[in-house]
N, C-alpha and C positions, 0 to 999 in steps of 0.2 A: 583830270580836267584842269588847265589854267585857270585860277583865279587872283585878283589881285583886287585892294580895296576893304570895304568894312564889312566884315561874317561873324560866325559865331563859331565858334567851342563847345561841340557835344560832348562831356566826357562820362562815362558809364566805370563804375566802379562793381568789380566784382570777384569771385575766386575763381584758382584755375581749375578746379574739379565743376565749376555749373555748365551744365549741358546743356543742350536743346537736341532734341530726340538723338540721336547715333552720335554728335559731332558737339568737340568746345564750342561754349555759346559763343566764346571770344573769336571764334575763327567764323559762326553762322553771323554773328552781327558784321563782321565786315562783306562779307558776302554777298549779304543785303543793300549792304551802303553803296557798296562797286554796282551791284546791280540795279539801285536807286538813282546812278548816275552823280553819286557826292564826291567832292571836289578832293576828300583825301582821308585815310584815315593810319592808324599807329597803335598796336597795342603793348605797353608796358607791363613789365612784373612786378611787380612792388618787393620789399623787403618786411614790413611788417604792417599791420594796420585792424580796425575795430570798426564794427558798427554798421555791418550792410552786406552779414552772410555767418559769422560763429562771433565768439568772445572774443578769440583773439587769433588772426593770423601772422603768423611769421617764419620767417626765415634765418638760420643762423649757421654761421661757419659758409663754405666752400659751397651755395648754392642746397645744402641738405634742409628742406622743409624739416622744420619739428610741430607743426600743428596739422590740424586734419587738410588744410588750405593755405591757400600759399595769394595774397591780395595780387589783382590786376585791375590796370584800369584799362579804357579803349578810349580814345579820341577821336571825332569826327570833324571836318572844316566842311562849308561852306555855308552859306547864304541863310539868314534865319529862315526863311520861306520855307526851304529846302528843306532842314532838318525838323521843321515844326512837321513837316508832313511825314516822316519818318518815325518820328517818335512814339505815336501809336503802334507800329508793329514790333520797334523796341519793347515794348514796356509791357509788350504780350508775350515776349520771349523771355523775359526776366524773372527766374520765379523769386530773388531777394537782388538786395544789392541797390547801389543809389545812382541816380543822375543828375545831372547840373548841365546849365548853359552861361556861356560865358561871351562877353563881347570878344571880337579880335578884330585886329586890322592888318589884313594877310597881307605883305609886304613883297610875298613873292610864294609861288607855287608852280609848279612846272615837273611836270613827269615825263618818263622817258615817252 
């Protein structure tokens, strides 16, 4: 979906072992977002990180996990309205892990 203008930054911070029933939660929360109609979303792997699923995730060397998890985050754009409605069924699917919103002023968006 084109959007352009002042939105927000959903970002969900999590591991890549959390599920939701059969499937990575990272790949059912976008799922949802496409299916919620939101304006775009991205998810990252992180390289090391704490505090919102064990002691300590990381990654070292050539992509070889050495902790039980390995950090990821997820990113959502658009519109507060839009992700404020969202967030609820987020935060139902999350059994640990953190989230935040953040101002943005989307300067360009545009999918095939």
């Amino acid at each position: 979906m084109a959007m352009d203008g002042k939105g927000k930054i959903l970002r969900i911070f999590l591991n890549e072992n959390s599920r939701y029933e059969d499937r990575p939660l990272y790949e059912t929360l976008v799922q949802k977002a496409f299916q919620h109609g939101l304006a775009g979303s991205m998810v990252f792997r992180g390289i090391q990180g704490f505090g919102f699923c064990c002691k300590s995730c990381r990654t070292h060397g050539l992509g070889m996990t050495i902790s039980k998890c390995q950090p990821m985050a997820v990113e959502f754009i658009d519109r507060e309205e839009k992700l404020r409605e969202i967030i609820p069924v987020f935060k139902e699917m999350l059994p640990t892990g953190a989230m935040i919103m953040q101002d943005a002023e989307i300067i360009f968006n545009r999918g095939e």
